[in-house]
N, C-alpha and C positions, 0 to 999 in steps of 0.2 A: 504494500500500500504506500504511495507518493502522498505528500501532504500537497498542497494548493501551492505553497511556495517552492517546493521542489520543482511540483508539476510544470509549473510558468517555468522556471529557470529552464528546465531542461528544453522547452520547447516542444513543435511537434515532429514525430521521427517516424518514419515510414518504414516499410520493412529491410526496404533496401537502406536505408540509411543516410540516405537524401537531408533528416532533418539534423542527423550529429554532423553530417557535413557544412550545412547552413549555418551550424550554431560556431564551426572551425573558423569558416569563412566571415563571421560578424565584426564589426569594427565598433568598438568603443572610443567613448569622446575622452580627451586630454583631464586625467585627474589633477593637473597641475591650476587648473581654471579654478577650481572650485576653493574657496577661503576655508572653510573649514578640512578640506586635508591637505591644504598648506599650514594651516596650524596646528594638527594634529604632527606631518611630517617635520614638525619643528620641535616638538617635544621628542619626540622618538629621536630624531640626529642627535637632539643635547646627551640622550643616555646614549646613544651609539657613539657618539666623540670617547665617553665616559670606560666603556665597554673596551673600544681599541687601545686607550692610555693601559688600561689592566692585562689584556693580552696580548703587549707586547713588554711589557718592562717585568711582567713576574718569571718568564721563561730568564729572561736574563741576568733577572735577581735570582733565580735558582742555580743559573751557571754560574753568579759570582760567587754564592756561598759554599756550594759543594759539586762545580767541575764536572757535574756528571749527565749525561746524557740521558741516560732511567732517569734521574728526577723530573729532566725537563720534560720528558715524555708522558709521565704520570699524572705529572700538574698541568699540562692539556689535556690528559684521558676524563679531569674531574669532567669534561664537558658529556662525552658520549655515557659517563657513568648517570649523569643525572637525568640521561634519555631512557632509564628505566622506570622513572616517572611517569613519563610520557603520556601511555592509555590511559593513566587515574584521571589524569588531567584533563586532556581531553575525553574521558565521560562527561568532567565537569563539567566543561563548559559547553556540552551540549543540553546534557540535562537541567545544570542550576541558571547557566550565562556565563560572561565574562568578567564581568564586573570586578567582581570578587577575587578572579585571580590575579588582574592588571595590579588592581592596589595590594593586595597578600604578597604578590611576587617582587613587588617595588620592595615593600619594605623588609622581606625576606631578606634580598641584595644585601640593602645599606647594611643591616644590621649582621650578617656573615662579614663585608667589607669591612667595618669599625673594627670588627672582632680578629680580623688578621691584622691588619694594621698595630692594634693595639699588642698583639702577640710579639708583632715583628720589631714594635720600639721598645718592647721588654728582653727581648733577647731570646726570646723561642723561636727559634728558625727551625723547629725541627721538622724534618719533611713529612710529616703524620700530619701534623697540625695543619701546615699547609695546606695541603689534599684535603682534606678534613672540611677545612674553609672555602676552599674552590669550589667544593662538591653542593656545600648548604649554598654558598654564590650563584653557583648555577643552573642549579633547580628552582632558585628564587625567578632565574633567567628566563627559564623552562616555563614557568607558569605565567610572567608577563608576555611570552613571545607566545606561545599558546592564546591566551584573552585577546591580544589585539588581532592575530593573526585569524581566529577562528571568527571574531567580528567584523573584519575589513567587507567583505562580502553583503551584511546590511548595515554598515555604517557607509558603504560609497554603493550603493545599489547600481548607480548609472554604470560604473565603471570598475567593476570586483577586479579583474584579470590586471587588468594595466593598473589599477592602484596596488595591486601585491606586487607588481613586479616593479611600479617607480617606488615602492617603500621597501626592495631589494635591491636595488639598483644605489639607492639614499644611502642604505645601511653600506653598503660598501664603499660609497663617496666619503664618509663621515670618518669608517675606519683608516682613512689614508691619514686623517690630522692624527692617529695615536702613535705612527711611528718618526712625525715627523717633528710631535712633542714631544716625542723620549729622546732624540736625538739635538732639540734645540734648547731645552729644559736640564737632561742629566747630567750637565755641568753645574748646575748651582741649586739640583735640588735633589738629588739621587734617586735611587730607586723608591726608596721606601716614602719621598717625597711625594712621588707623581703616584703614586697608593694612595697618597691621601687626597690629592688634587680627584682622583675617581667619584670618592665620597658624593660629593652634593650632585653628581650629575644622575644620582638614582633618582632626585626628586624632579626633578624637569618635567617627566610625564604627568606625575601629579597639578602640579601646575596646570597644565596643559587643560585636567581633568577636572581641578576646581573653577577654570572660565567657562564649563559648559560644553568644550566637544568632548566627548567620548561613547560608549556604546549605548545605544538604547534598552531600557529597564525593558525586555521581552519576555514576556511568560515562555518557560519551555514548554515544548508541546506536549501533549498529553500523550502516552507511552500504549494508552486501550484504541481501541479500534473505534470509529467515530460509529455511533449510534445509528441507524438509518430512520430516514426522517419522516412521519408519519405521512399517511396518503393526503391530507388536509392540506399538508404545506408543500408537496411534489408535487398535487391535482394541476394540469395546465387549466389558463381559465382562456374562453374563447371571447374572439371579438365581440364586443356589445354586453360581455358579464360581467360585474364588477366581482373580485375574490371577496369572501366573505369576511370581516373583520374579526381578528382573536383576541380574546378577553384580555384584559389588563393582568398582568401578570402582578400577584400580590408581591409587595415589599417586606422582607425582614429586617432591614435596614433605613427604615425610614426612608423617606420622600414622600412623592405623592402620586396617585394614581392617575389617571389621564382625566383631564377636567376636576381634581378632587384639590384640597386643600392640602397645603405640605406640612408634614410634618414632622418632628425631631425624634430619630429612634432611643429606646433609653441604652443607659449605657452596657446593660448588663445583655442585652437584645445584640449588640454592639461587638464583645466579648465573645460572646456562641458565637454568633457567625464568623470571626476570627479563627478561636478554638479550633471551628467547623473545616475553615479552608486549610490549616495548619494540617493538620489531621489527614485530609485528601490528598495534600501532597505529600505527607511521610508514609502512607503508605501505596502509595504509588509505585511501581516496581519500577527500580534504578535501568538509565539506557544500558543497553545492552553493549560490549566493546566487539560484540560479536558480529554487531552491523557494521562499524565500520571496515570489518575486515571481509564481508561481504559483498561492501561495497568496491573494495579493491579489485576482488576476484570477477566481477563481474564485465569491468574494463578492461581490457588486455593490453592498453596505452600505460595505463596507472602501473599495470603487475612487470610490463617490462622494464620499465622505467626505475621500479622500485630496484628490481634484478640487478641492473644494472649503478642505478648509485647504491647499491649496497656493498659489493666489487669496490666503487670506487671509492666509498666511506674506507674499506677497510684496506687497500693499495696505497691511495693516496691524501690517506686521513690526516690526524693529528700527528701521527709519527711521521711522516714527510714531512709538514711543514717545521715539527722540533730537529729533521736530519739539515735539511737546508738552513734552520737559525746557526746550527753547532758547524756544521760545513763552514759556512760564514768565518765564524768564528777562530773554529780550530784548523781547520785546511788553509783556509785563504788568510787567516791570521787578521780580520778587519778587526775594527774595535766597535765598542757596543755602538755612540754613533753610527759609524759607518754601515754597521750590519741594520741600524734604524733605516738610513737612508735607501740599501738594498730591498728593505720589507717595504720600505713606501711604495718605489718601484713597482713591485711584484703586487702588490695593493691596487695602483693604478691601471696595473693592465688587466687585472681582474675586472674594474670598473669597466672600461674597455668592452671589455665581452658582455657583462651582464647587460651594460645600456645596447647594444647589437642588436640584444631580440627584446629586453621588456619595452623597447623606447618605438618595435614594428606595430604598427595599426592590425596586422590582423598574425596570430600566434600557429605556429605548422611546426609541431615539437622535433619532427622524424631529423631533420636538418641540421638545425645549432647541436641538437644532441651527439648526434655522429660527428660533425666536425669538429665538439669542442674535445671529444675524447681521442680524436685522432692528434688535437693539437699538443693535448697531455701527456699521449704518448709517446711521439715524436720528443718531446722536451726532456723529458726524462732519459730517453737513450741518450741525447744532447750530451747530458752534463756528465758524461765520464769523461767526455776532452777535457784536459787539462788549461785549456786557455781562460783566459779571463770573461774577455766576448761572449766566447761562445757559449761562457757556462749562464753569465747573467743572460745572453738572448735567450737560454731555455727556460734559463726563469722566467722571464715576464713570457714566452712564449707558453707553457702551463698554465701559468696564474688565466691569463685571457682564457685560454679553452675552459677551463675548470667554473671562469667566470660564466661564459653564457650556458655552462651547462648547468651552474646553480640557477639560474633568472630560467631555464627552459623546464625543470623541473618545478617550480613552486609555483611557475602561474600553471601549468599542467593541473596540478590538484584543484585548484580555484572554479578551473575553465572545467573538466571530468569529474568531478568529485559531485555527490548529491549534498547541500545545503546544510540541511537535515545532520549526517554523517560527517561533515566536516573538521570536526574536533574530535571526535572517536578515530576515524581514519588518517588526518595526520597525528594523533598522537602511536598508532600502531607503526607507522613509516618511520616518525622516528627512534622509537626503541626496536627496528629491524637496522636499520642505517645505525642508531646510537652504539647497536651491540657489534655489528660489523666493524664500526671503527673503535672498538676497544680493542679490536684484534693486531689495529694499526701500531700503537709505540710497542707493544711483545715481540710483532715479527718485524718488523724495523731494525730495532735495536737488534734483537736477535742477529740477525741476515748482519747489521754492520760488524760484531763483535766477531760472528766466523770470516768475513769476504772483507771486510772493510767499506770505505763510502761508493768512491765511484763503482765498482763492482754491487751495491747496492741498485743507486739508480738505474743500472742497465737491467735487474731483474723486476724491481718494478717496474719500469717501461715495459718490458714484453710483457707483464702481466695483465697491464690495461689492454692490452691488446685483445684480452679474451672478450673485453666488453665488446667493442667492435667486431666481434665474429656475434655476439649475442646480437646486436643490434641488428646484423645484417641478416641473422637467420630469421628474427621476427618481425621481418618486413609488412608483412601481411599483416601485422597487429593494427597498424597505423591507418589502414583503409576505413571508411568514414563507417562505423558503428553507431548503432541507438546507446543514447546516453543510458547509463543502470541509473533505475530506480530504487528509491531509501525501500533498502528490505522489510518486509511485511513482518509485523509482531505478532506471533503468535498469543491467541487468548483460550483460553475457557467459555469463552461464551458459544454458544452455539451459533 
């Protein structure tokens, strides 16, 4: 069973599939026009500025303290560990809203953040701790990027697909200022500085939140099967009948009845019917995490795509990007600046890619996908030459491919995904992807400790390589299929 707002979204779809093709082929208007998500993407940049300052000066603060490659890889794993979160979360937010997570999640942040900070100027560096505080950081992360992410779709109705992907596209313009502040700042504030400089950018969205934009207070839908509507209210009435008028519907709650005098209900009248709603909703049976993954299975755009960045969550995850900080670092002997100004770099051509396809008028995934994973791979065989050039061309040459395959992937879900299912389904993708890329700093490090670096990147490169045979055996996914509809609940009722 499709709710009414599915239903509309999805459109209409023929058997042939004439209407998922229609819905491929639609062009949405510029979310940039609209003043409310230019104010909305103005709080989000201030914590994404926020966000980049933290994940680029903590890998480095752990290379200044203890040298070691595992820790740096660990303290990015806190990211994909906190994507075991993920389906709670999004049940949440399809059954309760968003609301609740946006603000939980903000202050979740700040208050893991103080609490490393405060470890880190007492002299606890111990790498438990650390992780420890990364982990509660970024589940805090998890459940703001979840509420906005699962609201964007009715908070920008005109334009869902191109607002996720110009508020993917933002998030990575925003993270170029974090390495360009760690490298214009870490002379006169340190590491544990620009820790603190992070702090106040968790409350920005708040802000943002107390002017009045943020998601609309929506009833979640009701989880039973809609009642069918008596013959009285289906009967068609013909020309020249008028339908019959239905009684005034009695008040528990005071007012007043059509033509009748108003009146103030008491307060205990007031109370019960409170109690009453309370009630209705708790027991209600909770959404199901089982629709969103039914929702996956039913689109074969969404399941290879999943296949596919799951591969490359765990090839060229968190553990790549800590091999190339430490490469930086330790092969090429740059200093933490200088290894800032390389991440800028690799930042920027990221941007590069992701603006390529969220910034096209109409979204054809089969394309940037294939070519960004061909760009990723090609880069990675790259950087076993020993030159300089060559090595950074493959960097910013990755970073771009990897970029528009993030931006081809997340408006993907926006544009396929049912409404309904949106917060169940991407909270299942990313603890599939979150658990894949835990597998990234184990076999990373691993592979470097037996082979060394450049012998590294040449077997991740062929690796990616499997995607692009995936990609190209499930060509035939991509032909224009009927959108899946929100899976039917089953009841007891007859």
């Amino acid at each position: 069973m499709t709710d009414a707002g599915t239903a509309e979204e999805a459109g209409s779809v023929t058997p042939d599939g004439a209407g998922a093709h229609a819905a491929d082929e639609s062009v949405e208007p510029n979310p940039l026009a609209d003043r409310r998500f230019l104010v909305f993407a103005a709080g989000n940049a201030a914590n994404n500025v926020g966000e980049a300052l933290y994940a680029t000066a903590l890998p480095l603060l752990a290379y200044q303290l203890t040298d070691s490659l595992v820790v740096m890889a660990w303290l990015a794993a806190a990211v994909p560990v906190s994507d075991l979160f993920a389906p709670a979360l999004g049940a949440w937010a399809d059954r309760r809203g968003v609301r609740g997570l946006i603000v939980q999640g903000l202050l979740a942040q700040a208050g893991a953040a103080l609490a490393m900070n405060l470890l880190l100027l007492g002299g606890h560096s111990a790498p438990w701790l650390l992780f420890l505080c990364a982990v509660v950081l970024e589940t805090g992360g998890l459940a703001y990027r979840t509420g906005w992410m699962t609201g964007v779709p009715a908070q920008f109705p005109d334009c869902p697909v191109r607002a996720r992907g110009t508020l993917n596209s933002l998030f990575l313009a925003t993270t170029l200022a974090g390495p360009l502040l760690v490298a214009a700042l870490l002379p006169w504030m340190g590491y544990q500085g620009l820790l603190w400089l992070n702090l106040p950018t968790f409350f920005a969205p708040l802000v943002v939140w107390a002017v009045g934009v943020r998601p609309a207070r929506s009833a979640p839908a009701s989880p039973h099967k809609t009642a069918p509507a008596s013959p009285d209210e289906t009967a068609p009435v013909s020309p020249g009948e008028t339908a019959p008028a239905s009684a005034p519907a009695p008040s528990h709650e005071g007012g007043r009845t059509e033509g009748g005098p108003r009146r103030a209900a008491p307060r205990w009248v007031k109370r019960r019917a409170a109690g009453a709603q309370a009630r209705a909703g708790a027991e209600a049976p909770p959404s199901r995490i089982r629709d969103g993954w039914d929702a996956i299975r039913q689109d074969k755009r969404i399941s290879v795509m999943l296949v596919a960045d799951m591969v490359l969550s765990a090839v060229c995850g968190t553990g790549l990007t800590s091999l190339i900080v430490y490469h930086l670092r330790h092969g090429w002997a740059l200093s933490g600046q200088q290894a800032g100004l390389a991440i800028a770099g690799m930042n920027v051509a990221s941007l590069v890619g992701n603006l390529l396809v969220s910034q096209r008028r109409r979204l054809r995934p089969w394309t940037p996908m294939t070519l960004g994973v061909a760009a990723r791979s090609v880069a990675l065989i790259l950087m076993i030459v020993p030159v300089w050039p060559v090595f950074m061309f493959a960097v910013v040459l990755g970073a771009l491919g990897q970029g528009a395959v993030m931006a081809t992937v997340v408006m993907a879900r926006v544009r396929y995904l049912p409404p309904g299912v949106l917060g169940r389904a991407s909270g299942l993708i990313w603890l599939l992807t979150g658990g894949a890329a835990l597998l990234s700093p184990v076999f990373v490090s691993a592979l470097d400790d037996v082979v060394g670096t450049p012998p590294t990147f040449l077997v991740l490169g062929i690796a990616t390589t499997t995607v692009l045979l995936h990609l190209r055996l499930t060509r035939a996914a991509w032909r224009p299929v009927p959108r899946p509809q929100e899976p039917a609940r089953r009841t007891n009722e007859p």
